[in-house]
Structures are given as C-alpha cells and as structure tokens.
C-alpha positions as CSV (number, residue, x, y, z in Angstrom):
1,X,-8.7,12.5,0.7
2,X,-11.0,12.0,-2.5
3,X,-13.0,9.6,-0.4
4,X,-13.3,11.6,2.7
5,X,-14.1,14.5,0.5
6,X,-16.6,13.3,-2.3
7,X,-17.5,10.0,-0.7
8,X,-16.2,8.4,-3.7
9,X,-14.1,5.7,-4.4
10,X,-12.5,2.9,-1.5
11,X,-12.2,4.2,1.8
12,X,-8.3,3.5,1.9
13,X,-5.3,3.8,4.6
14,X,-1.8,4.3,3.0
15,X,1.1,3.2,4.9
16,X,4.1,5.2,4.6
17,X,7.4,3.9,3.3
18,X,8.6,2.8,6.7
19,X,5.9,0.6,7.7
20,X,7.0,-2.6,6.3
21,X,10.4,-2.5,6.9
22,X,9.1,-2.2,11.1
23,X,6.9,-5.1,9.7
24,X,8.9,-7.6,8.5
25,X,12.0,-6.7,6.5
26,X,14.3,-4.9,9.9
27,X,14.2,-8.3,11.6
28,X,13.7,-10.1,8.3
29,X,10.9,-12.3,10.0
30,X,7.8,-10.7,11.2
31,X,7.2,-8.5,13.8
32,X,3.5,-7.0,14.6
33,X,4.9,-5.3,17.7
34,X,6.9,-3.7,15.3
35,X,4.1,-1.5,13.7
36,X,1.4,-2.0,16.5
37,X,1.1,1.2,17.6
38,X,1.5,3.1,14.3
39,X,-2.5,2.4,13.0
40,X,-4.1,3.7,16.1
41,X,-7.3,5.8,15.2
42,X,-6.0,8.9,16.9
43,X,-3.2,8.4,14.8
44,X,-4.3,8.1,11.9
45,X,-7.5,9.6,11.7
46,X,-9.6,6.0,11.0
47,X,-9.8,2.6,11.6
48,X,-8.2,-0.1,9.9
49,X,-11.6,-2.1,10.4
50,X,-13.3,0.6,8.5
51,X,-11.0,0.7,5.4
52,X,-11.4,-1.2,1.9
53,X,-8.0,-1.4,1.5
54,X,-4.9,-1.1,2.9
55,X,-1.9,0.4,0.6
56,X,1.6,-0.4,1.3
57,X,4.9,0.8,-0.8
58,X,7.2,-1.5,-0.3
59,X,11.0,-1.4,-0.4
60,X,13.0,-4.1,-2.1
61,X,16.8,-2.8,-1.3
62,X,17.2,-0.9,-4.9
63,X,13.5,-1.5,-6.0
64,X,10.3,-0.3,-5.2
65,X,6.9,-1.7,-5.3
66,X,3.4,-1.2,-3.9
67,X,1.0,-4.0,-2.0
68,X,-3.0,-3.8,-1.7
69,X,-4.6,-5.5,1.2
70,X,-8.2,-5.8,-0.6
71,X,-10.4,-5.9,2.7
72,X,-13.3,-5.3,0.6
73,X,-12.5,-8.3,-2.1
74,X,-10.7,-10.2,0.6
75,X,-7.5,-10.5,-1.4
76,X,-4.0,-9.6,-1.3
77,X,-2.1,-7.7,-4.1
78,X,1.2,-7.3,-5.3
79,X,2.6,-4.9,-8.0
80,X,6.1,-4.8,-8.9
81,X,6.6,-2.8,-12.6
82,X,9.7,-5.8,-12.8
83,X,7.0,-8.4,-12.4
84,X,8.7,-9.9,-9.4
85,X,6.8,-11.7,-6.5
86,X,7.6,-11.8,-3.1
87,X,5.5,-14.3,-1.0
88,X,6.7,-12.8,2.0
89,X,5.3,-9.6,1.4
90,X,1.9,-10.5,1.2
91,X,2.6,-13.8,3.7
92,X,3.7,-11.0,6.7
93,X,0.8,-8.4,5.3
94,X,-1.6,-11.8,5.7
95,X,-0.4,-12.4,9.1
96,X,-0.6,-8.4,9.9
97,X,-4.2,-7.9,8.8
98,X,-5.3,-10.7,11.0
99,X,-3.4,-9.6,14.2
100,X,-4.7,-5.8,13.3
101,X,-8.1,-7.1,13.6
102,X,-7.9,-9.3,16.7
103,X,-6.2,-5.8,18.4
104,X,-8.0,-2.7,16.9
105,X,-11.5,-4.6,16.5
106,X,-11.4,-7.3,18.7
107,X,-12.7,-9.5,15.2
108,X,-11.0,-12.5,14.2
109,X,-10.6,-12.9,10.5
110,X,-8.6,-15.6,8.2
111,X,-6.4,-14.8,5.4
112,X,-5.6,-18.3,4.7
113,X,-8.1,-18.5,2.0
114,X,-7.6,-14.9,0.4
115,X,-5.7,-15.2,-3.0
116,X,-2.1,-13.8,-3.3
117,X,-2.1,-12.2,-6.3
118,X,1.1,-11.5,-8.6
119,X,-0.5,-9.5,-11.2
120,X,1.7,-9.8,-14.9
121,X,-0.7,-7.5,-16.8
122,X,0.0,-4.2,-15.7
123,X,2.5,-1.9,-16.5
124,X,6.1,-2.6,-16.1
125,X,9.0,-0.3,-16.9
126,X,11.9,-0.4,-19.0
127,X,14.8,1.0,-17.4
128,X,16.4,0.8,-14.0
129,X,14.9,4.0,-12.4
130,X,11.6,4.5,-12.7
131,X,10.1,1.6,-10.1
132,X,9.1,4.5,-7.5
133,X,6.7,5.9,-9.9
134,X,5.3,3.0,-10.5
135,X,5.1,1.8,-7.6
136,X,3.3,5.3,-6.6
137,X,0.6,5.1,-9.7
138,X,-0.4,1.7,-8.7
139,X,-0.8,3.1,-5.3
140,X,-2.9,6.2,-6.5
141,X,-4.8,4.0,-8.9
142,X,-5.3,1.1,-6.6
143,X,-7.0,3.6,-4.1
144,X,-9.0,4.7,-6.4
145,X,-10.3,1.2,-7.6
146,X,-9.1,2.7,-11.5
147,X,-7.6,0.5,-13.9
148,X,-3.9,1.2,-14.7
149,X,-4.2,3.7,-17.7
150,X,-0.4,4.5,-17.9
151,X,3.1,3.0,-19.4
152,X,6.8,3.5,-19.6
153,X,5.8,6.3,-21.8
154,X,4.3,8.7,-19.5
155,X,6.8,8.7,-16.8
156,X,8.5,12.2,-17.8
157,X,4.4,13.5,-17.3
158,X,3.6,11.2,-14.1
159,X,7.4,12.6,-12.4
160,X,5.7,16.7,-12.9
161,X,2.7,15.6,-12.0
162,X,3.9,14.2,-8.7
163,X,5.4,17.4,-8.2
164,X,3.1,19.5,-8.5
165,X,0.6,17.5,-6.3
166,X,3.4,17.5,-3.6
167,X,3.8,21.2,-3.9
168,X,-0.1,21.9,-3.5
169,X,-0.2,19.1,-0.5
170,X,-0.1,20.9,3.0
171,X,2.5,18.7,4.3
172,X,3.0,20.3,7.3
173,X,4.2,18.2,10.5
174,X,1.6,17.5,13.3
175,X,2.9,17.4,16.8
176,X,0.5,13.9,17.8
C-alpha cells in the first residue's frame, strides 16, 4: 500500500499464508496448477510481471518463515528466525516464478542462475513462539527494501504493533 500510495519503496505482491502450501507442500512436490489462477491481475489488483518482489510466508508444520522472490535483484531469499533452510522452498518458488512468467507475460526467464540465499545474519529468536512475528517483520521489512532493525527484544512492542495495524486495516471481504 506504501508503494501504491507514495510511490516509494519495491512494488511488491504478498501471498497469503495458503499459497504455498497449494504450491508445493499439499502434494509435497510441486504443483503450478495449484496456485495458477490465484495471481490473476483482476485478482489481485497487478501483475506479477510488474512486481520487484514477491513475498511469501511460509508454513513449516509448527514454524513459520517468510521467502522473497527478488525480481528486481534476481535472487531468491529465505528467512527463517531458527536459521533453517529449506531448498525446496526456494527450488518450487524458482520453478513458480518461471512458469508465472511464461503464463501471465508470455516471457521466459531462468532462475537457474539466481542465488538461493539462506541469510544467518538477521534476527533469530530465542524461544519457541515467536517465529510468526518474525517471519511477519522480515516480510514488512523485506517489502520495504529496510534493513532488519529489530530482535528478540522487541517482540512484546512488534505483537501491539501488529494489532493495532490490523485494527486500522479495512479488512473487509470482497465478493471477486
């Protein structure tokens, strides 16, 4: 919304929490047909082709984490507060990019030679509970191209924070 409002920052889609479990994880393999239809420009307001990144929260059975398709940069991201890596998160997000192309913008593009990156120095957390923040601050900062400003530390402030933007977000349901 900052973007589309101030014409600041990355232009940015965010996937919600479902997207790559229809992706990959349902059928553990992957599965384009699976989210196909979900990143159509009437339904989502843009075009994938048009974005600088691609945001995805992804869910690891008890353990949340957040993934960053870096159009822009050409790079794939991974940020797990545990310092975990997945390859098959970014593999089936590599795969997806490249068939979201070919079908949305009839462009070809290889991911083969776009780093995979596991980044260790961010912020990780301390306790068995607080992933989902996490994982929605390197979301927020991602899409704003910030640098990771926060620790285990602010969580009680980041949790009312969330909150409160939730409270003051329309989040009223659309009948598309």
């Amino acid at each position: 919304r900052r973007r589309e409002e101030n014409l600041e920052g990355p232009r940015c889609y965010f996937a919600n929490t479902f997207f790559f479990n229809k992706l990959y994880k349902d059928a553990q393999k992957y599965n384009y047909n699976g989210v196909k239809r979900w990143t159509r420009p009437n339904k989502i307001g843009k075009k994938i082709s048009e974005c600088d990144k691609v945001i995805v929260p992804i869910h690891q059975q008890i353990h949340w984490c957040a993934a960053v398709v870096d159009l822009k940069r050409e790079e794939l991201v991974y940020y797990d507060s545990m310092l975990g890596r997945d390859e098959s998160v970014l593999d089936s997000l590599a795969l997806w990019i490249e068939d979201e192309m070919k079908d949305k913008a009839g462009r070809t593009i290889d991911t083969s030679g776009w780093p995979r990156n596991y980044p260790k120095d961010i912020p990780t957390q301390e306790n068995g509970y607080d992933c989902g923040v996490f994982a929605i601050k390197f979301a927020e900062y991602s899409g704003m191209d910030a640098a990771f400003t926060f620790s285990q530390d602010d969580m009680p402030l980041l949790r009312r924070q969330i909150a409160v933007q939730l409270a003051q977000t329309n989040l009223e349901l659309s009948s598309k």
